[in-house]
N, C-alpha and C positions, 0 to 999 in steps of 0.2 A: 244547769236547770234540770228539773226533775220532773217526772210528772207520768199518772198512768195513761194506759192508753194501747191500744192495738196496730201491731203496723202493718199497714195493709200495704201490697204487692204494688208496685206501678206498673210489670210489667208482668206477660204470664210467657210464658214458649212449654208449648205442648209436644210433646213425643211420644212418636206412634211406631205401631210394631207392622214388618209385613205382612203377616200373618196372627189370627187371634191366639192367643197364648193367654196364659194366667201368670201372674206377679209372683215369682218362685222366693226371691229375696232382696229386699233394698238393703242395695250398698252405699246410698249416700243420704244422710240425712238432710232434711229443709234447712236449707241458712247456712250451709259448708260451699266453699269455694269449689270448681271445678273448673278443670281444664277441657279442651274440645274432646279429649282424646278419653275421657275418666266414663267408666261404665258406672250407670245410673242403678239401673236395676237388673236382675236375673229376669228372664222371662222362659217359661216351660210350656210344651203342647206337645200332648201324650201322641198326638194324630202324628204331626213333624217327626218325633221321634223312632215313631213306630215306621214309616215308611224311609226314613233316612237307614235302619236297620235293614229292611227288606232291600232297599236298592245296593246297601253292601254286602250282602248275600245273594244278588245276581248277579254281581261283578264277579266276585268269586267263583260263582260258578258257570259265566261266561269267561273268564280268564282261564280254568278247570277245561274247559270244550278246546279253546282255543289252544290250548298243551295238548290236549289229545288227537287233534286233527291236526298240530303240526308234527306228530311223532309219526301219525299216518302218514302221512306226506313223504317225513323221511323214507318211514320203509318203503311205501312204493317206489319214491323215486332208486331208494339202494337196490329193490329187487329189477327194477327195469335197465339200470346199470349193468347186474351182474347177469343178464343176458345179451348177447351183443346178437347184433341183428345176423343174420343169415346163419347162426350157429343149431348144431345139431345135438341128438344123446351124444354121438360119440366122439364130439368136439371138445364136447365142456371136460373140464376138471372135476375130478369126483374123488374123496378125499386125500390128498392132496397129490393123487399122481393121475396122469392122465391116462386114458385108458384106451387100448392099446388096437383092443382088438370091439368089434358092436356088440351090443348087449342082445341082440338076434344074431341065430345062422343066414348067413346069407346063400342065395340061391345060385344056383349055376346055369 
């Protein structure tokens, strides 16, 4: 049997974005099979875009902070190391022999 004629939908399913966006490009044409998993259309928002940028450029430069306060870190912790408690000038080591005699006269 033949015969003109329009076919119209019996069923409709709408999809929606979370955000407003614009139609960047349809990848599926009306009347093609899909699967659950098949991307319908591209969608684009210069706004989305523009702040997904900026929060990877904070990361980075809180990742950048977070190297630099742990370097401080080390060295303080190496420099409070390389003083031991109760030590004096003429305790410590000074390149690399110890010394012998103080770096003052002492008095009599």
């Amino acid at each position: 049997m033949r015969g003109q004629g329009t076919l119209v939908p019996t069923e409709f399913r709408w999809a929606s974005a979370p955000v407003a966006a614009r139609v960047d490009r349809v990848r599926v044409q009306p009347g093609v099979a899909v699967a659950a998993d098949t991307v319908l259309l591209e969608l684009a928002n210069p706004d989305a875009e523009l702040a997904a940028l900026t929060a990877d450029r904070d990361v980075a430069q809180a990742e950048a902070e977070l190297a630099r306060l742990a370097a401080q870190l080390d060295g303080s912790r190496l420099a409070q190391e390389s003083r031991s408690p109760g030590s004096t000038p003429t305790s410590r080591w000074r390149g690399g022999a110890r010394r012998s005699t103080p770096r003052w006269p002492r008095r009599a």
